[in-house]
C-alpha positions as CSV (number, residue, x, y, z in Angstrom):
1,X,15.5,-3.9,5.9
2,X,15.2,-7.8,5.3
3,X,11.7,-7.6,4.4
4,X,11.6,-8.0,0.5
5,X,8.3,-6.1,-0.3
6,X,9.7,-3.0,2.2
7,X,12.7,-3.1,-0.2
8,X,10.4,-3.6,-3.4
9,X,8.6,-0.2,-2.1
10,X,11.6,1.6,-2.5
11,X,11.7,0.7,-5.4
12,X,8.0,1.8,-6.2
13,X,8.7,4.7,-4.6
14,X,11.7,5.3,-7.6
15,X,9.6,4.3,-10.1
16,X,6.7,7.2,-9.4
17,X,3.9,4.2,-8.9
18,X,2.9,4.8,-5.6
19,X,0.1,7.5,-4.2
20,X,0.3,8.3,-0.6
21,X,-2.5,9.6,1.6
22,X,-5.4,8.6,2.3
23,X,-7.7,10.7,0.0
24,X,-5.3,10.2,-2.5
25,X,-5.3,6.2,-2.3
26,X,-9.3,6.3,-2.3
27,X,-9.1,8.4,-5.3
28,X,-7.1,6.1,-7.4
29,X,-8.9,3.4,-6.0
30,X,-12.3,4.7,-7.0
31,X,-10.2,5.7,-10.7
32,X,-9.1,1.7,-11.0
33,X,-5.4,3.0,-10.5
34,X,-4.6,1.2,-7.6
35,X,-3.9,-2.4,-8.0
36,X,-2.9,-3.0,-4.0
37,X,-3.5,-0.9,-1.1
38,X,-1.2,-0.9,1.8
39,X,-2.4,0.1,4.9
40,X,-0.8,0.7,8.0
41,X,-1.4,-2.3,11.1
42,X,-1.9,0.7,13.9
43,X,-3.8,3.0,11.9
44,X,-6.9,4.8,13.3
45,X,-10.5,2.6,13.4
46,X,-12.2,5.3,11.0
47,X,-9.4,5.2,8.4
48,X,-9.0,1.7,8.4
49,X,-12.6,0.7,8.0
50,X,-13.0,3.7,4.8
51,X,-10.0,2.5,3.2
52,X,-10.8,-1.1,3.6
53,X,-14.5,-0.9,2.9
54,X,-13.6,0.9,-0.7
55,X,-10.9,-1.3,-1.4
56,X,-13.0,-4.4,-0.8
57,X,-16.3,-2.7,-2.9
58,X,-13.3,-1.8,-6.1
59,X,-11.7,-5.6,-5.4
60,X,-8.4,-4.1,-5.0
61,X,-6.7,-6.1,-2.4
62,X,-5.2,-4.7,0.7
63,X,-2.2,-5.7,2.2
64,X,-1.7,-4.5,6.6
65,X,0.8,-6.5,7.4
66,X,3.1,-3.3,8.2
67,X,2.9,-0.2,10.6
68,X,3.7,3.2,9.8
69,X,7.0,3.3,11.2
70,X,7.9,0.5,8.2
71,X,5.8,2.2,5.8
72,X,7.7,5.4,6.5
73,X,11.2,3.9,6.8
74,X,9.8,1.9,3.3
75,X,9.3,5.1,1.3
76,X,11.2,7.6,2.8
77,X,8.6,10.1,4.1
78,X,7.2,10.0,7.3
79,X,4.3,9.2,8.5
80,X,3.1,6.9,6.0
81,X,-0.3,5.1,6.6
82,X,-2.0,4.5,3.4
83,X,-0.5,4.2,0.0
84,X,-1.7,2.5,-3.3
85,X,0.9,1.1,-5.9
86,X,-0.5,1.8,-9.5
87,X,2.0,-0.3,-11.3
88,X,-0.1,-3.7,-12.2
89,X,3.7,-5.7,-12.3
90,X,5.0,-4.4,-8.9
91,X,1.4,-4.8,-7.7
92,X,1.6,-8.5,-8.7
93,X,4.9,-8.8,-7.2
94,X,3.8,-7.7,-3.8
95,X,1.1,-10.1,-3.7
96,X,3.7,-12.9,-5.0
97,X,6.0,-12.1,-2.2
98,X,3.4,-11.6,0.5
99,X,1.8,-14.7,-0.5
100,X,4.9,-16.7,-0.2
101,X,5.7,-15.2,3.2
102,X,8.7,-13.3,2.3
């Protein structure tokens, strides 16, 4: 993987500050946990518009600029299509690297 916020999952992943699943991610999204959601480019229309819709009404940003396949491959469990980092610095990170088009 060259992609540099893939790789910083993994580490996320390590570090126990990520939630996968839906209903888990709206959880700690409705709980202010989640400081970034992730959410997969092919996922389904009704998951993306529930997970989007909460994430916008908390102000948690949202980041689809992977599919599951990545996600997966990311974290190292399959089928991955939502998942919320709860770590504010790895969070901030994510953004950082996203918005510098890493």
């Amino acid at each position: 993987m060259n992609d540099k916020i893939l790789n910083l999952l993994g580490l996320i992943v390590k570090a126990n500050k990520l939630v996968n699943g839906e209903e888990r991610t709206l959880e700690a999204v409705r709980n202010s946990q989640a400081k970034v959601v992730f959410l997969a480019s092919d996922a389904g229309r009704s998951t993306a518009k529930t997970v989007s819709d909460k994430a916008r009404y908390y102000n948690v940003r949202v980041i689809d600029k992977y599919n599951k396949n990545e996600l997966s491959a990311a974290t190292g469990s399959e089928n991955r299509v939502v998942l919320a980092v709860t770590d504010k610095g790895f969070a901030k990170k994510c953004i950082d690297l996203l918005e510098k088009g890493k």
